[in-house]
C-alpha positions in Angstrom: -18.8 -77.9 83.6 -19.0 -76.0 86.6 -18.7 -79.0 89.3 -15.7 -80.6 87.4 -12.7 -80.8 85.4 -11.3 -82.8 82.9 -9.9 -86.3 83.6 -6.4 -86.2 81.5 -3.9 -88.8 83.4 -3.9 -92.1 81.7 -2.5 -93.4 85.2 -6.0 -92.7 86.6 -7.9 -93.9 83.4 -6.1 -97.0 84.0 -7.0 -97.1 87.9 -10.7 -96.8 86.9 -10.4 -99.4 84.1 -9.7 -102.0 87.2 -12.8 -101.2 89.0 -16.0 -102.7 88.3 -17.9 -100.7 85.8 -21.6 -99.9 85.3 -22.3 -100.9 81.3 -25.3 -101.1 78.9 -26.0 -101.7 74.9 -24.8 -97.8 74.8 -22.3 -96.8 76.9 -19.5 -98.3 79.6 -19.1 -95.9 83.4 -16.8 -97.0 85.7 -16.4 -94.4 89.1 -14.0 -94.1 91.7 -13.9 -91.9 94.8 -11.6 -89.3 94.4 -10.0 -86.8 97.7 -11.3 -83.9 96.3 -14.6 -82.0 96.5 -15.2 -81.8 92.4 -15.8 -84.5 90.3 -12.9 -85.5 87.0 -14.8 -86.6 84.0 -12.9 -88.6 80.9 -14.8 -89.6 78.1 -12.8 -92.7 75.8 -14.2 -93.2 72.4 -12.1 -96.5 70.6 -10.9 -95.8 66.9 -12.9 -98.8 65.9 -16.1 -96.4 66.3 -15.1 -94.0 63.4 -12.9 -91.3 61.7 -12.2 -88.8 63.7 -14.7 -86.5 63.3 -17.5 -89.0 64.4 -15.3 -90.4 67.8 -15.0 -86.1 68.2 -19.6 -86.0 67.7 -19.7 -88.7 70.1 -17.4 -87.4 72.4 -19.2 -83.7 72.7 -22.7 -85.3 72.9 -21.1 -87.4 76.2 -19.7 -84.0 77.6 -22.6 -82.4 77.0 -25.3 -84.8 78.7 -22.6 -84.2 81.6 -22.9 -81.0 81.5 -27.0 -80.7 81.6 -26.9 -82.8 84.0 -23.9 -81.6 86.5 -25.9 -81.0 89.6 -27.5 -84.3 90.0 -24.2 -85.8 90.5 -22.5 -85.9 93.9 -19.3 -84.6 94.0 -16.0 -86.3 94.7 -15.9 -89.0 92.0 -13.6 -89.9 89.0 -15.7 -91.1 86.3 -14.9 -92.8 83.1 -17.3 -93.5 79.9 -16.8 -95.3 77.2 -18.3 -95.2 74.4 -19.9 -98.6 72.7 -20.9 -98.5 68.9 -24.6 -98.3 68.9 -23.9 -94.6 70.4 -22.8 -93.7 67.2 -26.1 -93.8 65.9 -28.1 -93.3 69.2 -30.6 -90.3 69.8 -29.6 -88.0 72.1 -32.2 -88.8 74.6 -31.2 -92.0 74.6 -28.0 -91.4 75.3 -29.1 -89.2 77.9 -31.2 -91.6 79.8 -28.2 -94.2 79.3 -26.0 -91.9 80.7 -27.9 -91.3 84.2 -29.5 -95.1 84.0 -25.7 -96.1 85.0 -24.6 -92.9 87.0 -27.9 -94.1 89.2 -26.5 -97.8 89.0 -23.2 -96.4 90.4 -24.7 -94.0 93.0 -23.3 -91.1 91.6 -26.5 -89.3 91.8 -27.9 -87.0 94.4 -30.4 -88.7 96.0 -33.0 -85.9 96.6 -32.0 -84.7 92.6 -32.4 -87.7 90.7 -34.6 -87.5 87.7 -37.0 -89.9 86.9 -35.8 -92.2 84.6 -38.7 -94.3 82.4 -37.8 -97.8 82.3 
């Protein structure tokens, strides 16, 4: 992630969890303005999803649709996604189009570099 960091604090995990969040059958984003130029990314994946290994698979296929898609996003923004338990099983294209289906929801996307999404 070139754009970004990671998103450690829980007191900021918290602050996100009171904003009004973006959610679909897969996946849960809430956003936040941050005062910086770079965008903090935290990825939450509940115990009830798995052993460890699978909350770890779930959690690297998140980071890494972030990270192919890092330059569509603005920057300035705390984000937060939580993982539901169909993504367990989900494709990664679907996860994918999950993923920037909220982000666009949110307006975290560029407007001139937003990808088409099929609906």
């Amino acid at each position: 992630m070139k754009f970004s960091t990671s998103l450690k604090l829980n007191h900021i995990f918290r602050r996100l969890y009171h904003t009004s969040g973006f959610a679909d059958g897969l996946l849960v984003l809430y956003a936040r303005k941050n005062r910086t130029d770079t965008n903090r990314v935290g990825i939450t994946v509940s115990k009830k999803l798995g052993k460890a290994h699978v909350r770890n698979r779930i959690r690297r296929r998140i980071r890494e649709v972030y990270r192919l898609n890092e330059a569509a996003f603005q920057p300035g923004w705390d984000i937060v996604v939580v993982a539901r338990s169909k993504a367990v099983d989900a494709p990664f294209d679907k996860l994918t189009a999950s993923y920037l289906n909220l982000a666009r929801k949110a307006g975290l996307l560029r407007v001139q570099n937003a990808p088409a999404l099929k609906e």
